[in-house]
C-alpha positions in Angstrom: 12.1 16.0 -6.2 13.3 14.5 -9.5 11.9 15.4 -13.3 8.0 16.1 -14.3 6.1 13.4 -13.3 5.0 10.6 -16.0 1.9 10.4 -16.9 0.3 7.0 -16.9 -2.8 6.2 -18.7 -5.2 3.2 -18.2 -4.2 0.3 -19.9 -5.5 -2.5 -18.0 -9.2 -3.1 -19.2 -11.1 -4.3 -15.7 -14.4 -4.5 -15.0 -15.5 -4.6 -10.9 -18.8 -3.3 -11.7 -21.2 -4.5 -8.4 -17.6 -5.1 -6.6 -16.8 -3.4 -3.4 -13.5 -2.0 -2.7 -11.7 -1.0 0.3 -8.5 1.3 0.5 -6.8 2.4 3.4 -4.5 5.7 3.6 -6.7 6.5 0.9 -7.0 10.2 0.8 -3.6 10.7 -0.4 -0.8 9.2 -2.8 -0.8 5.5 -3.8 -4.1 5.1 -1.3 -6.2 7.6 -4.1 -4.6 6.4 -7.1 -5.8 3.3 -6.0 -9.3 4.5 -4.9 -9.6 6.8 -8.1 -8.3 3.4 -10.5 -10.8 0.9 -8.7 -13.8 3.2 -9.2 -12.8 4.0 -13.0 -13.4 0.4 -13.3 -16.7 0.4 -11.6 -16.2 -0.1 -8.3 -17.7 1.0 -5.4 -14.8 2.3 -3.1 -14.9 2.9 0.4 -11.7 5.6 1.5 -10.1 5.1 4.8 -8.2 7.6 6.3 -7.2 8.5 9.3 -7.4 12.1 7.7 -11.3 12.1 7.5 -11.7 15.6 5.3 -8.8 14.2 2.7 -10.8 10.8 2.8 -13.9 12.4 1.9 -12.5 14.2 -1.1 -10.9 11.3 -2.6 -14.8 9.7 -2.1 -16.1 12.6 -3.7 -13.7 12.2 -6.7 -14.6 8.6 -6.8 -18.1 8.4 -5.9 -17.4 6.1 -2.9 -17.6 6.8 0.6 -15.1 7.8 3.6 -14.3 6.2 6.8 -12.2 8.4 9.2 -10.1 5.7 10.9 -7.0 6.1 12.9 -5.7 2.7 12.3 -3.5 2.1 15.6 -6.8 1.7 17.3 -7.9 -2.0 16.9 -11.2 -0.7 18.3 -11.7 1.5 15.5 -10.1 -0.9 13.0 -13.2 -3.5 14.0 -16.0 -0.5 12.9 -14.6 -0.5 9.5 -17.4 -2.0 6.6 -15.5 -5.4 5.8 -18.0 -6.7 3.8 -16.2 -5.8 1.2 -14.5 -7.6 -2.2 -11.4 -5.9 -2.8 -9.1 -5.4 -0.1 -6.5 -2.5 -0.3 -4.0 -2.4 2.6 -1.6 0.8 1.5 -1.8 2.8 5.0 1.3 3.4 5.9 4.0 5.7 7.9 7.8 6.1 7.9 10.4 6.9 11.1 14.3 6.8 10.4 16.6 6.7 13.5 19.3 3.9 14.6 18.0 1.1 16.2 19.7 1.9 19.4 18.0 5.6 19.4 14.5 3.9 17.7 11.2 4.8 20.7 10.2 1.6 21.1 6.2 3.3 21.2 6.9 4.5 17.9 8.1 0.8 16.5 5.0 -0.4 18.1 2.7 2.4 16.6 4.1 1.5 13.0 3.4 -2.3 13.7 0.1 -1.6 14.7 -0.6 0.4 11.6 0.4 -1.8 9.0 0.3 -5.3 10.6 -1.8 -5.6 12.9 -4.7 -3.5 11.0 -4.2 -5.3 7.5 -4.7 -8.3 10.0 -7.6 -6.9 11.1 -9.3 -6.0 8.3 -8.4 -9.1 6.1 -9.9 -11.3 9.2 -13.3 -9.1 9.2 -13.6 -9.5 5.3 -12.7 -13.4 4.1 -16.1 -14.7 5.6 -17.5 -12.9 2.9 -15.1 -13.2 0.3 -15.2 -17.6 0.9 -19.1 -16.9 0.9 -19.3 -15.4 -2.9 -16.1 -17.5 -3.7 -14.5 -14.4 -5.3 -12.0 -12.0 -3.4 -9.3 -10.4 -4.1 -6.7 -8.8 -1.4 -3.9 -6.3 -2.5 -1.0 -5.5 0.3 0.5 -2.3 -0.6 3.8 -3.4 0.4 7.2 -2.1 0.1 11.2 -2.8 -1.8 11.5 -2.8 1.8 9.3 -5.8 2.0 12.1 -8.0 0.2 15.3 -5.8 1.3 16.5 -3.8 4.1 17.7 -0.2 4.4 19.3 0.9 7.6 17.7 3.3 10.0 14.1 1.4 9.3 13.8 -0.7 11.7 10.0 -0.6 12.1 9.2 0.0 8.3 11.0 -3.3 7.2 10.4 -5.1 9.7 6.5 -4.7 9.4 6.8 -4.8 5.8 8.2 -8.3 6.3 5.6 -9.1 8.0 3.0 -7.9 6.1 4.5 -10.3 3.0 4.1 -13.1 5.4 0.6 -12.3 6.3 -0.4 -12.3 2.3 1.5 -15.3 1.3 -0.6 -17.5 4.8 -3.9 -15.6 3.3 -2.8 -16.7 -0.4 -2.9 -20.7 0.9 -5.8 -20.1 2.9 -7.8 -18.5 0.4 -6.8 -20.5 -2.9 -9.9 -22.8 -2.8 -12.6 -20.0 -1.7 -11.3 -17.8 -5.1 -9.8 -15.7 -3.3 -6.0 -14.1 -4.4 -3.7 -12.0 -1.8 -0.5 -10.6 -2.9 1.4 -7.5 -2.6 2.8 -4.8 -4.6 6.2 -4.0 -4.0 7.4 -0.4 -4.8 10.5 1.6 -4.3 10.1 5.2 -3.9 6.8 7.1 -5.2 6.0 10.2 -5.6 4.2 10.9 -2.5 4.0 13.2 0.8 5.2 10.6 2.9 8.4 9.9 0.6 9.1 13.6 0.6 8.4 13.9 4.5 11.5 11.5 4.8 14.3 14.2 2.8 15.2 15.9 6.2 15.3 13.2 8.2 17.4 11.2 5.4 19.8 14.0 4.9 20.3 14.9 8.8 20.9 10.8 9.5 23.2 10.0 6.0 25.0 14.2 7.2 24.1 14.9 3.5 21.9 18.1 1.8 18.6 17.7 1.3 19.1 18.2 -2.3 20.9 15.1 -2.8 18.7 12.9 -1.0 16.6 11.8 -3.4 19.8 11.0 -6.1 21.8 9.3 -3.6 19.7 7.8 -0.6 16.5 7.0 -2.8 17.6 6.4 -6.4 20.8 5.0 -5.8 19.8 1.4 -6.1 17.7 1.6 -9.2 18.4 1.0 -12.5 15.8 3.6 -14.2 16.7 6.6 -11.9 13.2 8.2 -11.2 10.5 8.2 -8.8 7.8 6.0 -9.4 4.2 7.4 -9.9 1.3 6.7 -7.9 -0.7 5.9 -10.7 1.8 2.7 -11.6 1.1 1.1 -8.6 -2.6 1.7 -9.1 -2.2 0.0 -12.5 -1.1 -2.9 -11.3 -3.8 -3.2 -8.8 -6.2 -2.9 -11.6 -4.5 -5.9 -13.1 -4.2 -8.2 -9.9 -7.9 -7.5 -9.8 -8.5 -9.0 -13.5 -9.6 -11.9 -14.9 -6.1 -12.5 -16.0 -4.5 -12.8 -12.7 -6.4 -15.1 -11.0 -4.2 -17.3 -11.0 -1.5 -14.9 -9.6 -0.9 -15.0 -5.6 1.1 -14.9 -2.8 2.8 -13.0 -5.0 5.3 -10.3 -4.0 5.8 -8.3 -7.6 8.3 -5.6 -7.2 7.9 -2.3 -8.8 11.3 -1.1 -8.3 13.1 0.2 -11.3 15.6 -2.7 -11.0 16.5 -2.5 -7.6 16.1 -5.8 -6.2 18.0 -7.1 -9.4 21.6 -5.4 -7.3 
């Protein structure tokens, strides 16, 4: 899509040995960085993925455990282990169309996926978080969480919402030790950003080919794609001692962008 990919080493120093982490979309792109990052620093990870046999390799990898969850089902959501310490909510699914032409069943699907299952999850897992007074919550949110692109009507909007949702569990949580904050990336090198080319190129009437340089770079300052293992690293430091006193924070990880 753009040049070699950077390689990022770890550079945080972050110890969650005896923690508990949970990731959703974790058996591909910024979910398994994040799996892979959280177990390098001891943790005991626990993959969600509505892909079960890509959730159980990323486990493998990490020595954790998979969950095969499709999270539109609220049912399902409620069977997910939320006795948990570390919260990852990174699941996550694009649709691009005019809002006039936008299925209203698929703007409810999205909604359901990544609010009303970070919801979920986050309501199943503070009980134990206030009990040990130490939690820590990490909402894999979006550029699109701050701004607005056209044609995305369900991804912003439930990005918006998602930031909301943190910053009520940041003043919640504050006196129980418990941090929520999100991560706010542009584009990253992932299936799901390369899964939008066609549809971005048939709705802008561009090539594919210049997608990437003029629908997805175009607002950015440094002019490549960001790599999973960034956002990871930042997780790695929201989860330090350092950043306690960090949240209801939305940190953007976006080349610039939101300084247009």
């Amino acid at each position: 899509m753009t040049a070699e990919p950077v390689a990022v080493p770890h550079v945080v120093h972050v110890d969650l040995a005896g923690r508990t982490a949970l990731v959703t979309g974790g058996g591909s792109g910024i979910g398994r960085a994040c799996a892979l990052r959280l177990a390098a620093a001891g943790a005991k990870v626990i993959v969600v993925d509505r892909n079960t046999e890509a959730a159980k390799a990323v486990a493998a990898e990490a020595d954790g455990r998979a969950e095969g969850v499709d999270l539109a089902d609220p049912a399902a959501v409620d069977r997910i282990d939320a006795a948990v310490d570390i919260v990852v909510n990174n699941a996550g699914l694009q649709h691009v169309a005019p809002v006039q032409d936008f299925a209203p069943e698929r703007f409810a699907h999205i909604h359901r996926v990544m609010v009303e299952a970070p919801f979920l999850i986050i309501r199943r897992a503070l009980p134990h978080m206030y009990a040990q007074g130490w939690g820590r919550i990490v909402n894999i949110s979006s550029v699109h969480g701050l701004r607005a692109s056209p044609y995305k009507a369900a991804y912003v909007s439930a990005k918006h919402a998602l930031e909301g949702l943190s910053k009520v569990v940041a003043l919640e949580g504050a006196a129980h030790g418990v941090t929520a904050n999100c991560i706010n990336p542009a584009y990253v090198r992932t299936a799901l950003v390369e899964s939008q080319i066609a549809d971005q190129a048939s709705t802008h009437g561009i090539p594919e080919t210049e997608v990437v340089e003029k629908i997805m770079l175009a607002r950015a300052a440094i002019k490549r794609l960001i790599e999973p293992e960034e956002v990871a690293e930042l997780l790695a430091y929201l989860c330090s001692p350092p950043a306690a006193f960090i949240t209801g924070a939305s940190i953007a990880l976006d080349g610039g962008w939101t300084a247009n």
